[in-house]
C-alpha positions as CSV (number, residue, x, y, z in Angstrom):
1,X,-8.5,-26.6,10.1
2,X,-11.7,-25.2,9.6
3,X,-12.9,-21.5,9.3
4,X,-15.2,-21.1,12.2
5,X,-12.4,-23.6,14.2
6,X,-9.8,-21.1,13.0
7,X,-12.4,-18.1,14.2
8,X,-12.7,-19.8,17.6
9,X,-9.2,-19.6,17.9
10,X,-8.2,-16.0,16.8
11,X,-11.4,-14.7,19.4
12,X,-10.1,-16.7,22.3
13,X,-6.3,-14.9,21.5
14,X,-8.2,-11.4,21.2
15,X,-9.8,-12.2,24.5
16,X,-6.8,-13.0,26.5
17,X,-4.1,-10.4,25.1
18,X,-6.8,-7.8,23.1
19,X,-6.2,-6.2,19.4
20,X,-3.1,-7.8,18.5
21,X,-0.5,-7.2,15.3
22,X,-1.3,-10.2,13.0
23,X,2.4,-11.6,11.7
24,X,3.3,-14.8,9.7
25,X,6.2,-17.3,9.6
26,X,8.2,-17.6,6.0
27,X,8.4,-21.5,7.3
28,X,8.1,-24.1,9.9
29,X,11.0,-22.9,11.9
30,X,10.2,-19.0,12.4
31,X,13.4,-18.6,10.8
32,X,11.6,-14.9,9.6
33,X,8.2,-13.0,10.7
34,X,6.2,-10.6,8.3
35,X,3.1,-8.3,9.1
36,X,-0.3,-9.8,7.5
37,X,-1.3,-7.2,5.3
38,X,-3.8,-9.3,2.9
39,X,-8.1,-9.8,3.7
40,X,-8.5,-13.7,4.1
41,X,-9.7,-14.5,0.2
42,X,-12.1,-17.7,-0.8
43,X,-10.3,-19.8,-3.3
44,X,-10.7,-23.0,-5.4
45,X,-8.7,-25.1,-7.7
46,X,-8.8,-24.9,-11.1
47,X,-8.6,-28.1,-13.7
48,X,-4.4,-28.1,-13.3
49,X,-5.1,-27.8,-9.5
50,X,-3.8,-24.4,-8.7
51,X,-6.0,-22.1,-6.4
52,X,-7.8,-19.3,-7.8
53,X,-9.7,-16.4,-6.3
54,X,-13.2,-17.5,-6.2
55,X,-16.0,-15.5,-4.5
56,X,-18.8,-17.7,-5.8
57,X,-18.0,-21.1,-5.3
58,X,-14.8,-20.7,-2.7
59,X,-13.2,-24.2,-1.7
60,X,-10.8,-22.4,0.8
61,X,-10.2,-20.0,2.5
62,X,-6.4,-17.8,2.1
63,X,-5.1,-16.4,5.6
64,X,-2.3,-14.8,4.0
């Protein structure tokens, strides 16, 4: 998914309910819930294809 895809989405959620709690599943299954407490960061890979933080030439984008 894309960022401003991903932007559409969180708006139209914040229109329907308002300002709500972000949270985040440990897996597929919701088998646990945690509070987002991280910015979204820009990333890339590095040569042995790990992401790094990267503010000047950002690949991705981290949600959490």
């Amino acid at each position: 998914m894309k960022l401003n895809e991903y932007i559409k989405e969180l708006n139209s959620v914040k229109k329907e309910f308002g300002d709500l709690e972000c949270i985040y599943s440990v897996d597929d299954e919701g088998n646990e819930f945690f509070p987002v407490y991280w910015h979204p960061t820009p990333m890339s890979d590095d040569k042995d294809g790990y992401k790094q933080q990267d503010k000047k030439s950002p690949v991705y984008v981290c949600v959490n």
